[in-house]
N, C-alpha and C positions, 0 to 999 in steps of 0.2 A: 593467614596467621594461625599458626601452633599453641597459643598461648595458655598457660592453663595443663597442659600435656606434653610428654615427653614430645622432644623436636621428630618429626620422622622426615627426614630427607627426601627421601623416594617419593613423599607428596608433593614437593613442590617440582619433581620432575613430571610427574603426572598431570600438573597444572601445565608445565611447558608442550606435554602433550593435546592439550587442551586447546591452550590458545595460539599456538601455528597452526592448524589446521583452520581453525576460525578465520583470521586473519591473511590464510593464503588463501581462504574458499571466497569473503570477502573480494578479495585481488583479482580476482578468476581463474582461478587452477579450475580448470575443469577436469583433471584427474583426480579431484579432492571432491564430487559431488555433494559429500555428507560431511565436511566440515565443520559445517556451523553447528554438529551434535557436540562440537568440544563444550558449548553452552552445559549440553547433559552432563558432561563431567565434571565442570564446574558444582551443580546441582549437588550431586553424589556427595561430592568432596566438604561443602558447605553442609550439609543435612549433618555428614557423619562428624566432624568438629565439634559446628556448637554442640550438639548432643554431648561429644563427648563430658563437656565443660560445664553443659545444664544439671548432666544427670549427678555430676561430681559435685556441685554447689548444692543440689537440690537436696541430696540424701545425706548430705555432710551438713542440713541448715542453715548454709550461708548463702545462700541465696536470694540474689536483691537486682530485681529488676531493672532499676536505675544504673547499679551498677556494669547490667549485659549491656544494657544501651549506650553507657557511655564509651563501654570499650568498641563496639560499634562504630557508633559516631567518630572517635578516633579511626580509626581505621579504614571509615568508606568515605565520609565525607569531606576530607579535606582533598581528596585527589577529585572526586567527584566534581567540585565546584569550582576549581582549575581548570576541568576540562571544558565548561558549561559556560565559566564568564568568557572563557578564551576564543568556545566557536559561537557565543552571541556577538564578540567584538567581532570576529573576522567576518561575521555575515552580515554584519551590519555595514562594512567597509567593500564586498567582493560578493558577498549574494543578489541576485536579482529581485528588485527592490517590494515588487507582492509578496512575495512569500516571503519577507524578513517575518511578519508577523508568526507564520506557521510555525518559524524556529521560535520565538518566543514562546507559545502557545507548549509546545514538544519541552523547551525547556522548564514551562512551568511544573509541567505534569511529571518529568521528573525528578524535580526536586520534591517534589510532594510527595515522591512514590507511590507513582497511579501511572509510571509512562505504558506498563502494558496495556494498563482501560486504556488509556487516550487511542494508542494506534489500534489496538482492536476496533475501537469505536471508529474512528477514522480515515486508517489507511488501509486497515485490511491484512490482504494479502502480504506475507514478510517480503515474497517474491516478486511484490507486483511494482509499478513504476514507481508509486508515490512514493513505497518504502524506500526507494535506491536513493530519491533523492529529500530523505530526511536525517539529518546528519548528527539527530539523538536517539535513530530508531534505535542504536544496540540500550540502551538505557532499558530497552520492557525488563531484559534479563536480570537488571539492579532491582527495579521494583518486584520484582519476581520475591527475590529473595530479602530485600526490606519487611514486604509483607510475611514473611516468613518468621523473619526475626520478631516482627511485634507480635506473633499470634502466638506462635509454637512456644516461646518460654512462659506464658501467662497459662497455656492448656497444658502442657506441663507439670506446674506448681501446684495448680486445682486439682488434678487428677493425684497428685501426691499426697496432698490435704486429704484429701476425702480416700482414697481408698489406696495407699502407695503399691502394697501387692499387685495393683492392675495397671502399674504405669507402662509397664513392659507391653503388656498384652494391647491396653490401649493404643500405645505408638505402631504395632505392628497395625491393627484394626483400624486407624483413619489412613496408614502408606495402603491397605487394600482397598479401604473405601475409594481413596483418590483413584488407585489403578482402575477401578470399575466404571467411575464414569468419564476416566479417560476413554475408557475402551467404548461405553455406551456412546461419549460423542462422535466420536468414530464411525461406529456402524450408523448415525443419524447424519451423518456429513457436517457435524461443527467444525471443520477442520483450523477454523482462524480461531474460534475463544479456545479452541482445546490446545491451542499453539500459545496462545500471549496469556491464559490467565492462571493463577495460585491452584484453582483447587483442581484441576487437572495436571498440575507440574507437581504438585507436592508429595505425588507419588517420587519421585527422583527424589528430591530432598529427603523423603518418607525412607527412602532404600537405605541411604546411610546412616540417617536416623537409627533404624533397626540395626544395623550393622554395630552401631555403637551402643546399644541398649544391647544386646546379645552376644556380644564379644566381650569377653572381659580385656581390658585393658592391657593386663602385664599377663600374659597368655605362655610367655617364655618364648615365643615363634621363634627370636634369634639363634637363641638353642637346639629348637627342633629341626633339625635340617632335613627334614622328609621329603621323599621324592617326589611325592603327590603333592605338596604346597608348592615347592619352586614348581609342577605342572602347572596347577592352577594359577601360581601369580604369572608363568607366561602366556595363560591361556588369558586369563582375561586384559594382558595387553595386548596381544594379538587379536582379541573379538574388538576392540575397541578401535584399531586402527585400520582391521577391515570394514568396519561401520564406515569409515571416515572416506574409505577409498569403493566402495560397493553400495552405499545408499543413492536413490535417487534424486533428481535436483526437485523435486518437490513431488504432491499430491501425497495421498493416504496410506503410502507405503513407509515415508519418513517417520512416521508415530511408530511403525513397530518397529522397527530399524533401532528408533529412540532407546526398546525395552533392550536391546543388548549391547547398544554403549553405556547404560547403566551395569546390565550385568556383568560385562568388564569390568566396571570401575569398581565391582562391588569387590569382587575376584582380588581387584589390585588390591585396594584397601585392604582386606584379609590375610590376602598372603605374599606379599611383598615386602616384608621388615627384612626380609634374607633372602640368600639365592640369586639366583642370574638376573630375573626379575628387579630386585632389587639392586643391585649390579650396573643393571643399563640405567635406572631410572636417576642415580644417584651421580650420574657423571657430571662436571661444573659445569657444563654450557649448559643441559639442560636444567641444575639447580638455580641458573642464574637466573636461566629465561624463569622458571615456575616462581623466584622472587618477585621481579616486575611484572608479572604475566597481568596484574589489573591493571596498571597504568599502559600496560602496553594495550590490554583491549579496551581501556578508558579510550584513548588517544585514535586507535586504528581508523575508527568508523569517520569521525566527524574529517582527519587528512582525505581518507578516498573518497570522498563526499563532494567534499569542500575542492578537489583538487579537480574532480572530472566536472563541475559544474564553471569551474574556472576555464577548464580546457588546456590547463597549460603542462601537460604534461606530454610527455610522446607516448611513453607506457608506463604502467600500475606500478610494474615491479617495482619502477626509482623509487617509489614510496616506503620499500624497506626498510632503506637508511634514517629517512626523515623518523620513523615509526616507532625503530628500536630507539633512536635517541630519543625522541619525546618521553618513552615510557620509561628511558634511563634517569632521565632527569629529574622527571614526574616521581618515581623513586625514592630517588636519593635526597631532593631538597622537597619532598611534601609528605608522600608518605612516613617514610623514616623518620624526619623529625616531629611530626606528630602523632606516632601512635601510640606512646607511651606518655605525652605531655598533654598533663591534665590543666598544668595552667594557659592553655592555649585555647580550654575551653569557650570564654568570652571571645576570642579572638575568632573560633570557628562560627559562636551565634551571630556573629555583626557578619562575619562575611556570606552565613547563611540567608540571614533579613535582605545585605545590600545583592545579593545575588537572586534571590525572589522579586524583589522592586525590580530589577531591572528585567528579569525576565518577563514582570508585567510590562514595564514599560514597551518594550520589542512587542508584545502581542498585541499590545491595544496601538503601536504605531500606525501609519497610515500612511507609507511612502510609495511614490510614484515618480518614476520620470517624466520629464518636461517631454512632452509632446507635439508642442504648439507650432514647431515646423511642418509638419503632416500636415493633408485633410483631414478635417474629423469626421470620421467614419460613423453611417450610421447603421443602426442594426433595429430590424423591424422581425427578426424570426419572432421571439415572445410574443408578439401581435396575434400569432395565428395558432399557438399553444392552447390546446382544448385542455381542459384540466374539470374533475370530476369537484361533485360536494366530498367527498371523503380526503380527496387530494392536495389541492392547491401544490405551490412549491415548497419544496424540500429547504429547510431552512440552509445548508449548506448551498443549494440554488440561489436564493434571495442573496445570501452572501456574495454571491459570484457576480449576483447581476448589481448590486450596491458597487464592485468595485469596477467594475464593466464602464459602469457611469463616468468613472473618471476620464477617460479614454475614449468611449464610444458614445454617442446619440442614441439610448435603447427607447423603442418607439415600442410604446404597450395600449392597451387598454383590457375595459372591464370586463371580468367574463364571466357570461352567466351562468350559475352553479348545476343549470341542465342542458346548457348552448348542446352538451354532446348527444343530446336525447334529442335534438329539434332538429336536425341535421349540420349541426357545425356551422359553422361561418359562413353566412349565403352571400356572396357579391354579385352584381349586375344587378338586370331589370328581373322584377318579378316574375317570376315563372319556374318551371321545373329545371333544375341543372343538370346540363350538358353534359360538365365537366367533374368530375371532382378528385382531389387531390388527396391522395394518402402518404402515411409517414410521421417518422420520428421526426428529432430537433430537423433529420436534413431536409423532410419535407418540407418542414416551418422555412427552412434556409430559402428552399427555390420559390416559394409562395409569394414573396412581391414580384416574380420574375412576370411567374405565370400569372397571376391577375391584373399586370398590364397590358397583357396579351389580348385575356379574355375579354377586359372591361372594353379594351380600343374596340374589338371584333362584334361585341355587344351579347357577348355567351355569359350567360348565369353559368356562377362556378363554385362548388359547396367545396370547403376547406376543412377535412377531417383528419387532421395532425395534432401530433401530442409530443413534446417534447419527452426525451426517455423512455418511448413507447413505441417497440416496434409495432411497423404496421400488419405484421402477418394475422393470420389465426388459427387457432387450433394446434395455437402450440402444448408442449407438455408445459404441466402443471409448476414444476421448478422452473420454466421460462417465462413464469406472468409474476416476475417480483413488481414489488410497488414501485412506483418512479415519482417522478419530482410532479406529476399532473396526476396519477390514478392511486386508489388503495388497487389490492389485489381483485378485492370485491366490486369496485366500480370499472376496473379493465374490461368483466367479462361484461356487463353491460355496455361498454361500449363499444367492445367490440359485435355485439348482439348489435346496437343500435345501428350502425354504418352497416352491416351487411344487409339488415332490411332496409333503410333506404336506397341504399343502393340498386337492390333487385326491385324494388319502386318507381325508381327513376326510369333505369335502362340507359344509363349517362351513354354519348357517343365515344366519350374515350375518361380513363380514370389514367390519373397520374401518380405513381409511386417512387417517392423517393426514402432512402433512407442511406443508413451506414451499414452496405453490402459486407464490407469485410468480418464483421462479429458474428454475422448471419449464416446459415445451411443452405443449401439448396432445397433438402425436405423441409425449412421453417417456411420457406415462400411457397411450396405446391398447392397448401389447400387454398390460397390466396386466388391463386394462379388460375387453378379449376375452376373456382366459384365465378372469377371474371370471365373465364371464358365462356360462358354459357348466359352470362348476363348483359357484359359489357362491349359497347362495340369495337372499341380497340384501347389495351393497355398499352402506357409509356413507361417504361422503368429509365430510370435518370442515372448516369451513374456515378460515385461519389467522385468528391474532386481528391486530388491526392495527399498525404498524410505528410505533415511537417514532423520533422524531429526539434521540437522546442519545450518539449516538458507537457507532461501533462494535465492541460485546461491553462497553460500560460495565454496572456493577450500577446500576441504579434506583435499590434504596436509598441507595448512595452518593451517586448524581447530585441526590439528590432534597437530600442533605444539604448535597454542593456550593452548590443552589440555595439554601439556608437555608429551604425547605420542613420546616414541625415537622407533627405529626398532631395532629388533633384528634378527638374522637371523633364520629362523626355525618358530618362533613364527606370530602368528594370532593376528591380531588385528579387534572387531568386534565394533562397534555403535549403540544405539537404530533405529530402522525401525519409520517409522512415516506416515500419510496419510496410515495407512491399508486398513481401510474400503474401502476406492476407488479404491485401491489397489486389492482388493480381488476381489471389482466387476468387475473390468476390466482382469482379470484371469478367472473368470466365465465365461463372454461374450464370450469369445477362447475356451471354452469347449463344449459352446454352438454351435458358429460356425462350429464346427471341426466333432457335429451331425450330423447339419440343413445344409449342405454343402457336397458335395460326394468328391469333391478334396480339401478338406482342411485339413490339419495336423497342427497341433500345437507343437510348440518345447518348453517346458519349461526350463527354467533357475533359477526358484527363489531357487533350489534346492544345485543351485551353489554358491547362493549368503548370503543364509540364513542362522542363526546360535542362537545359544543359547538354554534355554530349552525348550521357547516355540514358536522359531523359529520367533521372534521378533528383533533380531540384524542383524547386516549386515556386512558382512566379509570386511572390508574398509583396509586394508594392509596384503599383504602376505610375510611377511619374509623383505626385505626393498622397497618390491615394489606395489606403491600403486593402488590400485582396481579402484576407483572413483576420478572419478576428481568434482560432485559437488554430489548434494543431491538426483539426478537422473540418470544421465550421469557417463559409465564408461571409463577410461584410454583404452590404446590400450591393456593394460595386461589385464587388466578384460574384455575385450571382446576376448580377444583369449582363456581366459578359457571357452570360447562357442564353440571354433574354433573345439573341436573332434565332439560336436555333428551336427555342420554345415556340417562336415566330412562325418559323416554315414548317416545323410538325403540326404544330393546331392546326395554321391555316388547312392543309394537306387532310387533315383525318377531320376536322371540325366543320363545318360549313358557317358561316357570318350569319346573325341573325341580322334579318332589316333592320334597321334604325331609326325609331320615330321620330317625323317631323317635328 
């Protein structure tokens, strides 16, 4: 919206510039890598507006804070809460029944304007799995600019109060304070809060800002037809759409990439009221698309979401149609009729309160499907999870395992706050262990395998696994983050702890299991060495293979989602996913198992694998289920390892006698 200052056309073509690149980078145009910087122009475009509108209220003294909000609130909120009741109903009807809560939780934090803290705090990476499949991720960029709005016209006002000659100066000195520790996060690798939060974005916002504090208004540009301003308005549409087509698909090259589809958009804003610039920006299809271009990026995220998680689509593109229409209509009957109707204010507060209720309600929901055809699967990994005093589980863990319950049998007990100082988990008869087992959650996984092995054979066997904790050592320093069992500072003690018992022992064979594919080759070497020189023969295990079902979903759930029932006799298999990494970290265990004189390697994927070109993944045997998520198996899927755990002990281990 223009409101407030002359209409300029060419901005809403620039918005059209904006949000198709978003929306096709979204889609998967991968000739669009830098798409998603249309957001930054969005930014731009918003800083340089309201300024306009602040600085003209503020130095004309009519300035009233209630009144920026309310034009606001018209403006964003009633298409916003459209979008928000509409994909809490559809996920409530068509999402997979765990994560309805998550969209409730996304939709809160929305509506409060905090959705960029939420997924900073929570999902992370914009690029990474969780974000693809949350279907209000694009909302941070609402609250981006929310907060914006409440901040910037209240520091504004104050600064005018008190010293107006420095409001100019001021606005340029917090857009440079922001660019500084965008840049400072950068060099320190914050690269996710420097991505979702205000005070490293408000730089962008800050550019137009300035742009509109240092531009005068009515400049006469239309008049001036210099040949160096049409340069410049084509220049900076040109740097913008090469950002859009030259940026890369992520990491720390995107932030600076970021600074020149700002300075594009600054370029356009500047010198675009005239000239060829002007010219192309001004044409009706793209005035049209820069009118709807919110309701189009309201609508975009939550269809491609909502539609691949459905599966019912053959490809992305059909979502064009569906897309432009949603944002035509979103338009025409929500926007349009309320951004100028102030009696529709009570109308927006009720649908604002009944659209928070329900977004609580979705979050604190508890829906699961009926299970009760299955075997109930139990799960005994957490049993064998060493976890530090400084550690315990990660409350997002507890979470996982409270819902885990619904579905699975999880088999825990107490653990002492130094068990990982004592040697870990001792089973058998008393005495020194033979055996002992390392590794993350996957060692946890194989660990009732192998201590029915050992218990049958009469071998004492020390259990030193930690859930989220690989077993290497000597990793670097940014590789020992805290996990769901250690702080940073109790990792190294425990991994101090296990390496001197271990050279204590003299165990006959040490068992390592883990999740190979996230892993180097160099993170396993100094492991590798240290055993070789102590230990009398390593087993590396190798993981079983990767479902494509979402990230940390339960099986059994998913399998219900699908409307998969069990039958007895019959296999049930799912597509494999994550190969490639897959395969290399199956490599690196062949290489090991060379470059190593006591190394064996026990493969499994043999056990797990299926189809024709051994891409699916055997996820139910008869009514009892293999996996418990997309990595991780049930107790039954690891005891299908339990013969070959059988004949490697018996083989490298010798049976202790058994007393009378």
């Amino acid at each position: 919206m223009q409101s407030g200052a002359s209409y300029r056309r060419e901005i809403d073509g620039l918005r059209a510039c904006a949000v198709v690149p978003v929306v096709l980078f979204h889609l998967g145009a991968g000739w669009l890598p830098g798409g998603f910087l249309g957001v930054d122009v969005f930014f731009v475009i918003s800083g340089f507006l309201i300024t306009r509108i602040l600085l003209r209220d503020i130095e004309a003294g009519t300035f009233s804070f209630t009144e920026f909000m309310v034009r606001r609130i018209l403006r964003i909120v009633p298409a916003m809460l459209t979008m928000i009741v509409a994909t809490l109903a559809a996920s409530w009807f068509f999402v997979f029944r765990p994560d309805q809560p998550i969209i409730g939780r996304q939709a809160v934090a929305a509506l409060l304007s905090v959705a960029n803290v939420y997924f900073w705090r929570t999902t992370g990476d914009y690029w990474g799995p969780q974000a693809e499949q949350s279907p209000l991720l694009h909302t941070w960029s609402l609250s981006v600019e929310e907060q914006f709005y409440l901040v910037a016209p209240l520091c504004l006002w104050m600064v005018h109060r008190v010293a107006p000659q420095r409001l100019r100066p001021a606005i340029l000195a917090a857009t440079i304070g922001s660019f500084g520790l965008f840049l400072y996060n950068l060099a320190v690798g914050r690269l996710t809060s420097t991505f979702y939060l205000l005070p490293t974005r408000a730089w962008e916002l800050g550019a137009g800002c300035c742009l509109a504090a240092f531009l005068p208004p009515d400049q006469g540009i239309r008049s001036e037809r210099a040949p160096w301003r049409d340069t410049a308005g084509l220049l900076g549409l040109g740097v913008i759409l090469a950002t859009f087509v030259l940026a890369p698909w992520a990491g720390p090259s995107l932030n600076w990439m970021a600074s020149l589809t700002v300075v594009g958009t600054v370029l356009v804003l500047a010198f675009a009221q005239a000239g060829p610039c002007h010219w192309l920006l001004t044409r009706q299809p793209l005035t049209w698309l820069g009118k709807v271009s919110y309701s189009i990026y309201l609508w975009h995220w939550p269809v491609i979401v909502l539609s691949k998680m459905e599966g019912r689509v053959s490809s992305l593109w059909l979502l064009c149609l569906p897309i432009l229409l949603l944002g035509g209509l979103s338009y025409e009957l929500v926007e349009q009729p309320c951004r100028r109707n102030r009696r529709l204010l009570p109308v927006i507060a009720g649908g604002y309160a009944l659209a928070v209720g329900l977004a609580f309600a979705v979050a604190q929901s508890n829906r699961h499907h009926d299970t009760s055809d299955f075997g109930r699967p139990t799960l005994t990994c957490d049993f064998y999870s060493l976890r530090g005093p400084g550690g315990g589980r990660h409350p997002n863990t507890k979470r996982s395992l409270d819902m885990l319950r619904n579905s699975y049998e999880v088999r825990d007990r107490v653990h002492a706050a130094d068990e990982y100082l004592q040697g870990g988990l001792i089973a058998g008869p008393e005495g020194t262990p033979r055996v002992v087992v390392l590794g993350d959650s996957h060692g946890c996984m194989w660990a009732p395998a192998v201590r029915a092995v050992t218990e049958r054979r009469g071998i004492t066997t020390s259990f030193q696994t930690a859930g989220g904790t690989q077993p290497f050592i000597d990793l670097p320093a940014g590789r020992l983050w805290p996990s769901e069992s250690f702080t940073t500072q109790d990792r190294n003690e425990f991994d101090k702890a296990r390496m001197a018992w271990i050279a204590r022992w003299k165990p006959d064979l040490v068992i390592v299991g883990a999740l190979w594919c996230v892993s180097t080759e160099s993170d396993a070497e100094p492991l590798l060495e240290f055993l070789e020189s102590i230990a009398g023969h390593v087993l590396l295990v190798e993981q079983p293979p990767e479902l494509d079902v979402g990230n940390g979903h339960s099986v059994i759930q998913w399998l219900c989602y699908q409307g998969v029932r069990p039958k007895a006799g019959v296999r049930h298999f799912l597509p494999a996913t994550n190969t490639k990494a897959y395969e290399r970290g199956r490599s690196a265990l062949r290489n090991f198992e060379k470059r190593y004189r006591n190394v064996t390697v026990m493969p499994t994927h043999d056990l797990y694998a299926g189809g024709a070109d051994g891409h699916e993944v055997l996820v139910l045997d008869g009514k009892n289920v293999v996996y418990l998520d997309d990595d991780h198996l049930t107790d039954y899927g690891a005891q299908l390892a339990a013969p070959r755990f059988e004949a490697i002990i018996s083989d490298l281990v010798p049976a202790e006698p058994i007393a009378p």
